[in-house]
C-alpha positions in Angstrom: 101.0 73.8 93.8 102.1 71.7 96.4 105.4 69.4 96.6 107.2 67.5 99.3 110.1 65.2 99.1 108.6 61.6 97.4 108.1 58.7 99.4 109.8 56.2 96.7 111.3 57.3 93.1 110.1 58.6 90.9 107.6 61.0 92.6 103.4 61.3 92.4 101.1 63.9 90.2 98.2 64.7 91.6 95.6 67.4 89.9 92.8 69.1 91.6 90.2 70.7 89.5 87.2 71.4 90.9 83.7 72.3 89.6 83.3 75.3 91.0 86.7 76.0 89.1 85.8 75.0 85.5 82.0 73.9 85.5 82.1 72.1 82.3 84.1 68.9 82.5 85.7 69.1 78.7 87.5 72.0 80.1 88.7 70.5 83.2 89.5 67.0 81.0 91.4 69.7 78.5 93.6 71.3 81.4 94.5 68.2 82.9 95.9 67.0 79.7 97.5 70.3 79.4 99.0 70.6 83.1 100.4 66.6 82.8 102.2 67.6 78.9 103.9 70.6 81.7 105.0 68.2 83.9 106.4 65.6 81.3 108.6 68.3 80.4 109.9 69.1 83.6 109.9 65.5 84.7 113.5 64.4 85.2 114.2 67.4 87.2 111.1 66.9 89.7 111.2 62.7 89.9 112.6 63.2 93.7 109.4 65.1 94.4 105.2 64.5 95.2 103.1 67.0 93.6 99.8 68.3 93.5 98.6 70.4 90.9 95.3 72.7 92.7 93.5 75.2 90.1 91.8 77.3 93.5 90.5 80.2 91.3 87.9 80.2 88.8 89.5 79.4 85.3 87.4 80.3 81.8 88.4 77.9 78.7 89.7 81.1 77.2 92.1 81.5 80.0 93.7 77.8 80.1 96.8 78.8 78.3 97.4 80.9 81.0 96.4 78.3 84.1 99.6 76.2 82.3 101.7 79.1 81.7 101.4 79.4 85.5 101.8 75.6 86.8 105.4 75.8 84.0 106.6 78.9 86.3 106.0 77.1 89.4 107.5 73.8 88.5 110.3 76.0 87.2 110.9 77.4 90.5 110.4 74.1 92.3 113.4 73.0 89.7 115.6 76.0 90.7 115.0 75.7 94.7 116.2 71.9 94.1 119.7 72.7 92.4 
């Protein structure tokens, strides 16, 4: 994950998912959808921020729960560095 202070209110999402990541594009479709339900979540608390969401590792379709487990913990932390 990458953030910096947005430009304007409320603040970009970008997400990177590459091929090489997650070869089949239902499962890249499947944990974008997943990653931007994370981010509504969080989203009054990160509005002041641009952020980009990069999968860099390999992910299997079994393992996507996990991929968004992750991206909640780091948007959690981005949300405690803030206060």
């Amino acid at each position: 994950m990458i953030a910096a202070p947005a430009a304007q209110d409320p603040g970009r999402v970008g997400y990177v998912i590459g091929r090489k990541a997650m070869p089949r594009a239902v499962d890249r479709n499947r944990l974008r959808r997943r990653l931007r339900e994370s981010v509504r979540a969080s989203r009054p608390s990160i509005e002041r921020f641009d952020i980009i969401l990069r999968v860099r590792q390999r992910v299997r379709a079994a393992d996507i729960a996990s991929a968004v487990a992750e991206s909640r913990r780091l948007l959690d932390q981005l949300i405690g560095t803030q206060s």
